[in-house]
Gaussian input, Z-matrix of N, CA and C with variables (Angstrom, degrees):
# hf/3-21g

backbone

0 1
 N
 C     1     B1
 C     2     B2     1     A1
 N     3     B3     2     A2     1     D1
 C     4     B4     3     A3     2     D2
 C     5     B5     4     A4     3     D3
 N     6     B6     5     A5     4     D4
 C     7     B7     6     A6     5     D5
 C     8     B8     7     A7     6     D6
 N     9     B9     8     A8     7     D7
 C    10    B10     9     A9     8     D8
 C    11    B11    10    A10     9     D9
 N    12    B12    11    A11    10    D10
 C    13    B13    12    A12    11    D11
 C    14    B14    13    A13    12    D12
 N    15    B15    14    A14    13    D13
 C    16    B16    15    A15    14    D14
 C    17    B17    16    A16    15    D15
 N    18    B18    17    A17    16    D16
 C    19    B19    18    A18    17    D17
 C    20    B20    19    A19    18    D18
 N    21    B21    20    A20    19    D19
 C    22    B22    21    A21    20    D20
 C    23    B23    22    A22    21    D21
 N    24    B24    23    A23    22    D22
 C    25    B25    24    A24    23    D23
 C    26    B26    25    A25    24    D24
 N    27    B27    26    A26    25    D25
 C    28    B28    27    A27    26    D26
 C    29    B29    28    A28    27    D27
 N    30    B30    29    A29    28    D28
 C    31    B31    30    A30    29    D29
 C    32    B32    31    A31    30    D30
 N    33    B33    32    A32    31    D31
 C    34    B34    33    A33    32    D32
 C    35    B35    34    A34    33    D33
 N    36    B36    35    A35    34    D34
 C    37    B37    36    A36    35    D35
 C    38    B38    37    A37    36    D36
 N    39    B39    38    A38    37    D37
 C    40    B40    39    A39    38    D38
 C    41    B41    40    A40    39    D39
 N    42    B42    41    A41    40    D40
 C    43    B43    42    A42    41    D41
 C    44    B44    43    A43    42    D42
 N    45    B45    44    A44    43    D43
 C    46    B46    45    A45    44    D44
 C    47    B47    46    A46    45    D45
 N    48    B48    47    A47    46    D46
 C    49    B49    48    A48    47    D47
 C    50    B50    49    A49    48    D48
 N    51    B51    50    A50    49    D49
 C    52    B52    51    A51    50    D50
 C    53    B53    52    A52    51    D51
 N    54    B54    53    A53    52    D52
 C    55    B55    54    A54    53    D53
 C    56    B56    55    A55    54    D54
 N    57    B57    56    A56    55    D55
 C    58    B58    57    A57    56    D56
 C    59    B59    58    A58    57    D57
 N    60    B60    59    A59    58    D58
 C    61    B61    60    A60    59    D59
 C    62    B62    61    A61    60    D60
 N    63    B63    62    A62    61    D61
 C    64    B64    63    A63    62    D62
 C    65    B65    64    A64    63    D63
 N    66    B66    65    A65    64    D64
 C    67    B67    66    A66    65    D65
 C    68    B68    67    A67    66    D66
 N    69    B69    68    A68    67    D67
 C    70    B70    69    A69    68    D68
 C    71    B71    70    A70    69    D69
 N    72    B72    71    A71    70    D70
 C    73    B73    72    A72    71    D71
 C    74    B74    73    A73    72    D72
 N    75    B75    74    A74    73    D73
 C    76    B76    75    A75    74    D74
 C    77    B77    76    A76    75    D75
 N    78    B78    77    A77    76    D76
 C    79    B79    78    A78    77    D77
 C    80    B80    79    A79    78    D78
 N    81    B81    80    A80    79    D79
 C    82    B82    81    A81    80    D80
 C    83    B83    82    A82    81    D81
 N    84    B84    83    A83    82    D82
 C    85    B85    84    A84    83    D83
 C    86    B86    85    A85    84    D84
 N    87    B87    86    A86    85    D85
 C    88    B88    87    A87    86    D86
 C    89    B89    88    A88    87    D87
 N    90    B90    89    A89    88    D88
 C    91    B91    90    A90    89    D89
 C    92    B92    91    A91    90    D90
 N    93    B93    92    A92    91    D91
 C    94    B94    93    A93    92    D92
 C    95    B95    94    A94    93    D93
 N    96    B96    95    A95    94    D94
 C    97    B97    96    A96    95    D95
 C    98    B98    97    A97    96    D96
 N    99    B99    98    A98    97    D97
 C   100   B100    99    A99    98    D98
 C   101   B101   100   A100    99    D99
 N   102   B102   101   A101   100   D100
 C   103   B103   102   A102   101   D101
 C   104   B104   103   A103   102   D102
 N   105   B105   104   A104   103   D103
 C   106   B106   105   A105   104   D104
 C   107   B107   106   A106   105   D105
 N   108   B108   107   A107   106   D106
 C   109   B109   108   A108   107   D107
 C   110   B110   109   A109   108   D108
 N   111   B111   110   A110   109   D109
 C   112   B112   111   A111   110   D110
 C   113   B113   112   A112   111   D111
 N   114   B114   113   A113   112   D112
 C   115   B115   114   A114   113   D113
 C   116   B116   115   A115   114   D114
 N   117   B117   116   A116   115   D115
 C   118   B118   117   A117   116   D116
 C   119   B119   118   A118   117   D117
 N   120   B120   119   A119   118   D118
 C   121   B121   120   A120   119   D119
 C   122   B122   121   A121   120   D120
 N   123   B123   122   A122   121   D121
 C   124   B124   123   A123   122   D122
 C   125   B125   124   A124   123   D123
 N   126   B126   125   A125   124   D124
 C   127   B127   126   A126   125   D125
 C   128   B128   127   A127   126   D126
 N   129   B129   128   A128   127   D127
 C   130   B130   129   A129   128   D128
 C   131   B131   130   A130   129   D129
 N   132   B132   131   A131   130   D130
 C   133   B133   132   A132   131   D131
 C   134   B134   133   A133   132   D132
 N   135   B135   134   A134   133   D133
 C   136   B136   135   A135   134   D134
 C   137   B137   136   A136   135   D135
 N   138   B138   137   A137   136   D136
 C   139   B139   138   A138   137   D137
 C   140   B140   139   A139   138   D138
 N   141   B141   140   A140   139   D139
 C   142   B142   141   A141   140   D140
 C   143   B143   142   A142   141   D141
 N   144   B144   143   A143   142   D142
 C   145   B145   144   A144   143   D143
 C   146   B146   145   A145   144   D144
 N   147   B147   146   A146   145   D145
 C   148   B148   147   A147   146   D146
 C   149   B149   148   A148   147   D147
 N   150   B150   149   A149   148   D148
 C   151   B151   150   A150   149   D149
 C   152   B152   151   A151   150   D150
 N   153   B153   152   A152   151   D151
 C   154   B154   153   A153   152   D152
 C   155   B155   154   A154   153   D153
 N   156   B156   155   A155   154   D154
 C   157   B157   156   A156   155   D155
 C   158   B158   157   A157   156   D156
 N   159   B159   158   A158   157   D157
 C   160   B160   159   A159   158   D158
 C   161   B161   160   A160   159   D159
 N   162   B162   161   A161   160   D160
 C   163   B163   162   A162   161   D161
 C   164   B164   163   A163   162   D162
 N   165   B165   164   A164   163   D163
 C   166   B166   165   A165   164   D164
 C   167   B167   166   A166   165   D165
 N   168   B168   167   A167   166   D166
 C   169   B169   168   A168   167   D167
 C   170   B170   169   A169   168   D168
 N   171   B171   170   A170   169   D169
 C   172   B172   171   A171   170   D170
 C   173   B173   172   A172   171   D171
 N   174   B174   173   A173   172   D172
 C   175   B175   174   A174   173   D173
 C   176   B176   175   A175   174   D174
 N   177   B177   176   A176   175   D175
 C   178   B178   177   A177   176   D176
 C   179   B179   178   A178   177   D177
 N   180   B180   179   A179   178   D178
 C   181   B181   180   A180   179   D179
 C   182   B182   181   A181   180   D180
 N   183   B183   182   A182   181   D181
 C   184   B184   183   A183   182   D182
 C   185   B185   184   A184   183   D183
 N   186   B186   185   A185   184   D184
 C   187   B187   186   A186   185   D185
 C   188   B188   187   A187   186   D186
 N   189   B189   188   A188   187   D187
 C   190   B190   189   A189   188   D188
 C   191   B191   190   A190   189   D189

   B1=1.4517
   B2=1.5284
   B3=1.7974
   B4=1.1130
   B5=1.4679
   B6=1.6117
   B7=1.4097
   B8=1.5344
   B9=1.1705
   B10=1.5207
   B11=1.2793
   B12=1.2718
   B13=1.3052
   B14=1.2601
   B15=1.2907
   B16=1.6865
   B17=1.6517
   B18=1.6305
   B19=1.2284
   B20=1.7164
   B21=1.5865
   B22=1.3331
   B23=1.7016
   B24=1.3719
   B25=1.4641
   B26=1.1769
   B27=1.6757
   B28=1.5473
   B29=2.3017
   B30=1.2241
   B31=1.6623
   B32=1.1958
   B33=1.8513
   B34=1.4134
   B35=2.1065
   B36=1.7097
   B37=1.7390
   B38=1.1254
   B39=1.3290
   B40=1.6480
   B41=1.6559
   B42=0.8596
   B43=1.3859
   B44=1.6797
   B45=1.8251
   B46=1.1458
   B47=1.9143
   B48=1.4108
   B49=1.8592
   B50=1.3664
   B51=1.4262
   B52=2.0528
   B53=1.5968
   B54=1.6413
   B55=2.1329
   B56=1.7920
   B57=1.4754
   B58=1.1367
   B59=1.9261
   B60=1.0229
   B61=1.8763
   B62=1.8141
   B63=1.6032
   B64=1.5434
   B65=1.7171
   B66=1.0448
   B67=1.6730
   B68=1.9224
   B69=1.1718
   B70=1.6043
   B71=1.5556
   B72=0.8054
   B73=1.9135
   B74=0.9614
   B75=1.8298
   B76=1.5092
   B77=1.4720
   B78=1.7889
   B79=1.6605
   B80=1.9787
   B81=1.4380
   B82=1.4730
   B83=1.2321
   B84=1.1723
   B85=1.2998
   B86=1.4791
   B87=1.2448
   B88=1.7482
   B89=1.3920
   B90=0.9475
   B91=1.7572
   B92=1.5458
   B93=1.4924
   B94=1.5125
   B95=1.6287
   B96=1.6107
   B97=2.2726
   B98=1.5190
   B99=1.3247
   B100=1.3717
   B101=1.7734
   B102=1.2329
   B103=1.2875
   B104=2.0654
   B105=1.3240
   B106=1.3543
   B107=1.4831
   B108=1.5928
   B109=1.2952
   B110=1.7413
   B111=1.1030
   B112=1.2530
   B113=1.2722
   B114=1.4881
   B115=1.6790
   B116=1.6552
   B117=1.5423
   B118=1.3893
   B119=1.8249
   B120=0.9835
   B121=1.5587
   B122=1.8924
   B123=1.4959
   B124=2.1664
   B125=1.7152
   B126=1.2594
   B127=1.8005
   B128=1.8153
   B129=0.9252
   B130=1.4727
   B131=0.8658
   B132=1.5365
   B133=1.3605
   B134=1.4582
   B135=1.5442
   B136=1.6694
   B137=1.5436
   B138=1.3179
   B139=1.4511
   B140=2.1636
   B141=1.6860
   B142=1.4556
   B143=1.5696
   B144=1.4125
   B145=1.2936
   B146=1.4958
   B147=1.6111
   B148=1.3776
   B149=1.4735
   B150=1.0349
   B151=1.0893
   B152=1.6140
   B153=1.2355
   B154=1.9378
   B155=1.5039
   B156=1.0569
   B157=1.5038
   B158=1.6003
   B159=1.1257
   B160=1.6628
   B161=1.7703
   B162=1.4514
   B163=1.6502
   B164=1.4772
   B165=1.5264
   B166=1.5625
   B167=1.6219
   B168=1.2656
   B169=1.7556
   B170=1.4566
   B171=1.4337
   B172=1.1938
   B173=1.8225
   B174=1.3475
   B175=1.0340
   B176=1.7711
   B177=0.9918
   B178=1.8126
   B179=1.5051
   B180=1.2609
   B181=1.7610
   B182=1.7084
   B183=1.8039
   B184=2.0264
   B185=1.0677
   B186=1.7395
   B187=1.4706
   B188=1.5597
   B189=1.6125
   B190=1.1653
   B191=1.3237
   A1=108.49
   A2=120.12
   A3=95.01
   A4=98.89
   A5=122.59
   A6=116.23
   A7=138.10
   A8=121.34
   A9=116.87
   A10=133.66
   A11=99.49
   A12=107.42
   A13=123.76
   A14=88.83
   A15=128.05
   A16=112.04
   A17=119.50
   A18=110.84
   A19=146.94
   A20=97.79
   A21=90.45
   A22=101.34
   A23=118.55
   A24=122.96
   A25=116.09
   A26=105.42
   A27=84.38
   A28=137.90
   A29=72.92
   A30=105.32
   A31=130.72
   A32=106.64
   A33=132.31
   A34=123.85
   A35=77.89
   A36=105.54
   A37=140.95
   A38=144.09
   A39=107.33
   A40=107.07
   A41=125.42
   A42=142.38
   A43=128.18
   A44=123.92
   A45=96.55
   A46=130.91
   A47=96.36
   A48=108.92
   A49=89.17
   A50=116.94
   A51=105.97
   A52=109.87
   A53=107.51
   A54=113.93
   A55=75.27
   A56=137.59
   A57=115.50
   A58=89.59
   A59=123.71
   A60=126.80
   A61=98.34
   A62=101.65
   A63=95.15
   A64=125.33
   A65=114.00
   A66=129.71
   A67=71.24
   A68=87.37
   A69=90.65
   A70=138.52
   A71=105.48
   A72=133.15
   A73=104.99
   A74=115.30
   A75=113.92
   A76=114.84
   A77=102.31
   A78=93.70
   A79=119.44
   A80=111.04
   A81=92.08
   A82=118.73
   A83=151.17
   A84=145.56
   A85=111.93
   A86=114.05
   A87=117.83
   A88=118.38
   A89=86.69
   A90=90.72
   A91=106.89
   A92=111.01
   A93=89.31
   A94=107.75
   A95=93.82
   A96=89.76
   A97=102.07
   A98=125.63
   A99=114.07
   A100=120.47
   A101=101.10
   A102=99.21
   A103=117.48
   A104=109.31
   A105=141.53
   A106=96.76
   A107=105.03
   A108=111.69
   A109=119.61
   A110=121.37
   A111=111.44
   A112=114.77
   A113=122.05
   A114=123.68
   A115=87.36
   A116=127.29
   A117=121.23
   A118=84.73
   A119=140.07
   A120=147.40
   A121=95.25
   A122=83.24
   A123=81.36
   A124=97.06
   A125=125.58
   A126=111.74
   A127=101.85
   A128=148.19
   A129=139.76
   A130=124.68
   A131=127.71
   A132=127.57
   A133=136.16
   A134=96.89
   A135=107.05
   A136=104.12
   A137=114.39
   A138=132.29
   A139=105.68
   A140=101.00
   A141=90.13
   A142=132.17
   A143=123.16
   A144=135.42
   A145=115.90
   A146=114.71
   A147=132.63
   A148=94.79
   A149=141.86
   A150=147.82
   A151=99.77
   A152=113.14
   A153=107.26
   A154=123.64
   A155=126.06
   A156=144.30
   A157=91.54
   A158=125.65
   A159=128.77
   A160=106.18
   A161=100.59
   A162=118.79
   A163=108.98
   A164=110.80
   A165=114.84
   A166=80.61
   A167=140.56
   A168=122.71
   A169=106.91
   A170=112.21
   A171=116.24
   A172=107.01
   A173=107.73
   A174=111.90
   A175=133.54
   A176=109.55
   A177=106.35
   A178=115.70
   A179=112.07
   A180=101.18
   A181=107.60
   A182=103.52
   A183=74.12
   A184=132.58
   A185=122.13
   A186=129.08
   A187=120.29
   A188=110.58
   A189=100.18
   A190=139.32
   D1=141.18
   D2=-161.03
   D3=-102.83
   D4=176.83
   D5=161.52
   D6=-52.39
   D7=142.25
   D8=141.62
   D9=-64.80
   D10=142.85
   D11=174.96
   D12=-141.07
   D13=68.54
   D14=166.48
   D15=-121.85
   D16=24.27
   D17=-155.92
   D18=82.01
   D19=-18.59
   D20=-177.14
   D21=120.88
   D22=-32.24
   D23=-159.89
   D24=-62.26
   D25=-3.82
   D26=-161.35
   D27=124.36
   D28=-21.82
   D29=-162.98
   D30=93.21
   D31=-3.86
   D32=-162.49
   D33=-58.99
   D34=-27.75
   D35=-176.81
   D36=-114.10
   D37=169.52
   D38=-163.95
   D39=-89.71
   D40=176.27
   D41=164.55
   D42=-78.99
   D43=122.90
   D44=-174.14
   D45=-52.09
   D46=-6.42
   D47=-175.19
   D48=-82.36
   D49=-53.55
   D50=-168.39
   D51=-51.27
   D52=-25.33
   D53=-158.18
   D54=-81.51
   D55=-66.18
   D56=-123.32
   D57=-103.26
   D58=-2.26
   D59=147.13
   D60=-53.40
   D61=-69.22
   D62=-172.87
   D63=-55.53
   D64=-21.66
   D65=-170.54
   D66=-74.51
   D67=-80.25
   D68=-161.53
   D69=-24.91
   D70=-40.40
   D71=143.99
   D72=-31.78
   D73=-88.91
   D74=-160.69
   D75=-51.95
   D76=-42.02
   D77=176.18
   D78=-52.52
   D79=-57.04
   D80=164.30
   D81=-43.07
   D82=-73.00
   D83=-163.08
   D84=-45.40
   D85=-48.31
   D86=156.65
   D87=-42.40
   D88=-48.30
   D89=-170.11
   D90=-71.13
   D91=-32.56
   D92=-167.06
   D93=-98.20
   D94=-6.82
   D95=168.90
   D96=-79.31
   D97=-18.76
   D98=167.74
   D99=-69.91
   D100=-28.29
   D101=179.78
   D102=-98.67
   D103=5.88
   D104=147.33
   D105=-48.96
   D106=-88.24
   D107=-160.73
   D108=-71.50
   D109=-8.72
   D110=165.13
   D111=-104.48
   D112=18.63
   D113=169.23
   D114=-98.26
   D115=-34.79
   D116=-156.15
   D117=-79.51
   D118=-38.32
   D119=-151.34
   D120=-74.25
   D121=-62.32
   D122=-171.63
   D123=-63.14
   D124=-34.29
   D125=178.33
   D126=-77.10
   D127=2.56
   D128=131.98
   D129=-62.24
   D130=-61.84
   D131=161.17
   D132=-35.77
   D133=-40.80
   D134=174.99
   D135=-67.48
   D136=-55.43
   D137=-170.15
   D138=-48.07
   D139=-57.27
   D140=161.96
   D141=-69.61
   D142=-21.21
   D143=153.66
   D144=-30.37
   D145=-54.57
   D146=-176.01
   D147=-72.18
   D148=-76.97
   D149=-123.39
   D150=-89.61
   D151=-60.39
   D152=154.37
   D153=-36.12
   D154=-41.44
   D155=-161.52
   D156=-93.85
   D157=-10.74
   D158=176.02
   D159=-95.01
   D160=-54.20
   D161=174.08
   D162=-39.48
   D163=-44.15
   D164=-148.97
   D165=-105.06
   D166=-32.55
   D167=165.90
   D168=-43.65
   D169=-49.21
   D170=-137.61
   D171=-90.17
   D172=-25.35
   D173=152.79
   D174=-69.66
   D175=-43.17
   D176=151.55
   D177=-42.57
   D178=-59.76
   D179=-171.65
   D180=-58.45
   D181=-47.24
   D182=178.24
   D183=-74.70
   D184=6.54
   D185=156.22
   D186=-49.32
   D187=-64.13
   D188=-178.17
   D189=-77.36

């Protein structure tokens, strides 16, 4: 009969393969709200880019 490898417990606990599947997960999920938020960051940035770069046209034309 072969071992557990859950420690001995029983089947009761997780397994070091079930912890480092589960680690593994959360890190994707990290990884991809990080890469969420720096796609949402450069489309703000671009978005105020535009919108300054409109301000500063738009102020030249009622100069002249």
């Amino acid at each position: 009969m072969p071992k557990s490898k859950s420690g001995g417990r029983g089947g009761s606990g997780l397994s070091a393969d079930d912890l480092a599947i589960i680690a593994g997960i959360v890190v994707v999920i990290g990884d991809l709200l990080a890469l969420w938020a720096v796609i949402a960051a450069k489309r703000e940035d671009e978005e105020e880019a535009e919108t300054s770069q409109y301000r500063r046209g738009s102020r030249r034309k009622r100069k002249n």
